[in-house]
N, C-alpha and C positions, 0 to 999 in steps of 0.2 A: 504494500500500500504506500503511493508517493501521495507529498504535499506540496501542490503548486500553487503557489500564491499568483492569486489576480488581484489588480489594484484598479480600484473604481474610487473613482471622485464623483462622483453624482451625488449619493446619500447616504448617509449612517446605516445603510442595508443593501444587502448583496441581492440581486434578484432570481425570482427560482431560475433560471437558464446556469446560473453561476454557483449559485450557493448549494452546495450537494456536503460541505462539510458544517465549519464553525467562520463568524470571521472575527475581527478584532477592530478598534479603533486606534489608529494611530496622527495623533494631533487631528486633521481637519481631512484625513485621507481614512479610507476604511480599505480593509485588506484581508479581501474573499480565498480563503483553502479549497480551491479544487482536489476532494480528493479521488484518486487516479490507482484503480486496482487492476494491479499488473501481472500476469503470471512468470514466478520463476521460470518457466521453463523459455520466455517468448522476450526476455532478459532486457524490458521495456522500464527502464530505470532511470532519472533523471538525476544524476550528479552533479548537475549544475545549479540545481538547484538544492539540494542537500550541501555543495560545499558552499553556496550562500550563505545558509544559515550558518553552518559552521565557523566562516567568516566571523558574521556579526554577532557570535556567541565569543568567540576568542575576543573580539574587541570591547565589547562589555564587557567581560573577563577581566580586562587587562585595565580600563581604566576604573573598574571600584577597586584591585589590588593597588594601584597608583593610589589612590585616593584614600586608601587605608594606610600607605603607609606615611605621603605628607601627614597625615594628622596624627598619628604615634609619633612622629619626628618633632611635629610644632608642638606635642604635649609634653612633651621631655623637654623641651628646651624653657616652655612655659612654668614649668613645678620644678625650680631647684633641687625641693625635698626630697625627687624620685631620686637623683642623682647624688646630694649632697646629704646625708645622712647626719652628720655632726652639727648638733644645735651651737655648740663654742666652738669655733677654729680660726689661727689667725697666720699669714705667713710675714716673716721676717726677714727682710734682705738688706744688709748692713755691705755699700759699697765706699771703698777708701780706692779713691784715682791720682795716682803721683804723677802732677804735668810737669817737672823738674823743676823750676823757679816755686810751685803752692800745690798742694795736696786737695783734690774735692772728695769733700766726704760728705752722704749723706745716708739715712737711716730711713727705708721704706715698709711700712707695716699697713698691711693689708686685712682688714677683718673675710673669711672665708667661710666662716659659720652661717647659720639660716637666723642668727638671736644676737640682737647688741652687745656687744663687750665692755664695760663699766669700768670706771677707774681705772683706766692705764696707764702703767708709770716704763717709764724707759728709763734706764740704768747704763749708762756711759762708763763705767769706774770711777773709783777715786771717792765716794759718794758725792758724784754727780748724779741730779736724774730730773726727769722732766713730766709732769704731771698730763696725760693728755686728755683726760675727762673719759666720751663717750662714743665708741666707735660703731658705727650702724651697719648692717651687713650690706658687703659687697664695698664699703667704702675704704678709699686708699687713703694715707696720709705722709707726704714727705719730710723730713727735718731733718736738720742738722745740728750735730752738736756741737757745743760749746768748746773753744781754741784750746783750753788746757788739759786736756783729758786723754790719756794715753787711749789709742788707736788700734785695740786690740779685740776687744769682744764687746759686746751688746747685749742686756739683759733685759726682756718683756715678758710684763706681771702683769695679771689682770686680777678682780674682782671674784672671776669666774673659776679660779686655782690652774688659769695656765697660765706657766714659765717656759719661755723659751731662750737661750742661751746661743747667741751665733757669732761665728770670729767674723770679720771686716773682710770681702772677698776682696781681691785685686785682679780688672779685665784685662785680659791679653793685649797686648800692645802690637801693633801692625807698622813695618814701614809705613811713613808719611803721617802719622796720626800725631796728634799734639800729646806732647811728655814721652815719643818714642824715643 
């Protein structure tokens, strides 16, 4: 048994000459199933119209998988929480650059956590340190410390009982670069 589709634009009905199956509505076009009973042996088969459908089955197919998976992609990107598990986290990156004539040092602290980090004190040595209040997540903050303070490690305390403790990196110097 084959299904050939006939298409009539006349009216939302197929008429008895045409309609011998089911039809369907599609937008402002109706779309009459001739159906067409064929015997195997007389090998009266239409493939053309089977790979029709099949066509337009692989291509619906293919764009609600597209479509499923933009929106799993923009829901992860949307909900930190799926991804970022840690209510406290903060990163620390303590850079010392020697341009031979002055040294730039500055101290970059990052809140990484999904929850504010409260009272942060940064620890320069020496008992130096610098009061930074309230960090909000996702938010950076730069500073520099103060001329007299040996240039060796960096300590951040929070509220929340993290400490992290980092030596002062120093970046590769390249031919042509200033302080090479």
């Amino acid at each position: 048994m084959n299904l050939a589709p006939k298409q009539s634009q006349s009216s939302n009905s197929c008429s008895q000459r045409e309609h011998l199956g089911s039809f369907s509505n599609i937008g402002s076009m109706t779309v009459c199933y001739k159906i067409i009973i064929t015997s195997p042996k007389s090998k009266q088969f239409n493939k053309k119209v089977i790979h029709q459908l099949d066509v337009r089955v692989s291509i619906i197919a293919g764009v609600a998988g597209g479509a499923a998976v933009t929106i799993a992609v923009v829901m992860i990107f949307l909900s930190p929480g799926i991804i970022q598990g840690e209510k406290y986290s903060i990163d620390v990156d303590p850079l010392k650059d020697p341009q031979g004539l002055f040294v730039t040092v500055r101290v970059s602290i990052t809140n990484t956590g999904t929850l504010p980090l409260t009272n942060l004190v940064i620890y320069y040595g020496d008992d130096i340190y610098d009061q930074l209040g309230t960090l909000k997540p996702g938010q950076k903050i730069i500073v520099s410390p103060p001329g007299e303070v040996p240039l060796d490690s960096v300590t951040v305390i929070t509220s929340e009982g993290i400490e992290i403790t980092k030596p002062y990196r120093v970046p590769a110097k390249m031919p042509g670069m200033m302080g090479s």
